[in-house]
VOGU-3710 file (C-alpha; in Angstrom, 3 decimals, decimal comma):
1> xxxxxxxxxx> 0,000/0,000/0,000  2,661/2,563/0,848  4,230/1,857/-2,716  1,013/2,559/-4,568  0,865/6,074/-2,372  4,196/6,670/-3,508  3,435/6,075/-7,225  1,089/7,887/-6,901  2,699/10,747/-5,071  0,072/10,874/-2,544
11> xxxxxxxxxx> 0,239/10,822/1,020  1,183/7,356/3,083  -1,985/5,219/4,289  -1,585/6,378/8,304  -1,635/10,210/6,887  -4,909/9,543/4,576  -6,356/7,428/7,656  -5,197/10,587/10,266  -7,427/12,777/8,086  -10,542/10,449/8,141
21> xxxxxxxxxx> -9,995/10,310/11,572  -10,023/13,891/11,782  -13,025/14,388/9,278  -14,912/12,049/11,642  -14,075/14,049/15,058  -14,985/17,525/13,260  -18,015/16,389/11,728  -19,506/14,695/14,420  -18,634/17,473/16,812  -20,253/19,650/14,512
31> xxxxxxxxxx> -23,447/17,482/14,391  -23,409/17,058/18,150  -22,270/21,133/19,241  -19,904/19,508/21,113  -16,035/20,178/21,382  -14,158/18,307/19,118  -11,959/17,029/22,112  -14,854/15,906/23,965  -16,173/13,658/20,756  -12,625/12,473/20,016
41> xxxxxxxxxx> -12,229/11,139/23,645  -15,738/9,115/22,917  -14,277/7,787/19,689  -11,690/6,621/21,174  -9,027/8,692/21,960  -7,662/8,536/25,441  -7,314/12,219/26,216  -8,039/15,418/24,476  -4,535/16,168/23,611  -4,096/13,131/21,732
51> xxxxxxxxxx> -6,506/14,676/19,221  -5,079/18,143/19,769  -1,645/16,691/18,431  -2,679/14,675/15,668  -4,628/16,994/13,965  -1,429/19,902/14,783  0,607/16,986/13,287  -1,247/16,672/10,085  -2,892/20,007/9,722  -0,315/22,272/11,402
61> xxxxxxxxxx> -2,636/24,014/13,009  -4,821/23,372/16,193  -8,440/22,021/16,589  -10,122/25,851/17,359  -8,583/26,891/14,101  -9,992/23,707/11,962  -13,025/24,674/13,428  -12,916/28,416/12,129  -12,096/27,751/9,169  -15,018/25,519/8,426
71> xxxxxxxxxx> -14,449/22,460/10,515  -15,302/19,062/8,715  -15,787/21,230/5,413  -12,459/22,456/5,826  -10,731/19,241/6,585  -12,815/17,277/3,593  -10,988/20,369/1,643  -7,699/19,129/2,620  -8,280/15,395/1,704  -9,195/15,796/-1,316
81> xxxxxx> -6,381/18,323/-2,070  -4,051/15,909/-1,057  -5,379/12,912/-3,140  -5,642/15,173/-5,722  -3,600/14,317/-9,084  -0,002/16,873/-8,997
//
């Protein structure tokens, strides 16, 4: 799998699967009104700064900011940027 990413010069599988994890929190926490930490914890993460570091790791930016700039919109932006043909 991480040779077809390559050939295909998109990102690894555990970066495409960070982002769907991400999409998930953001949309749900949308849905819900809830913080995004709080509905990452009940997915599964084991503390709110888990969450807070993946999405800084694969984003660079923090939760509050995904959230501003359109939450699960803006993160759905980003995937399919980065599967996006170069």
């Amino acid at each position: 799998m991480q040779r077809h990413c390559f050939d295909r010069a998109i990102p690894p599988p555990n970066a495409i699967i960070a982002l769907a994890r991400i999409f998930t929190v953001e949309r749900l926490a949308e849905w819900s009104r809830q913080s995004s930490g709080s509905v990452a914890v009940s997915l599964g993460f084991s503390a709110k700064p888990n969450y807070r570091r993946l999405v800084r790791r694969h984003l660079g930016v923090p939760p509050s900011v995904v959230r501003r700039r359109g939450g699960a919109k803006y993160v759905a932006e980003v995937i399919v940027h980065s599967l996006a043909p170069s």
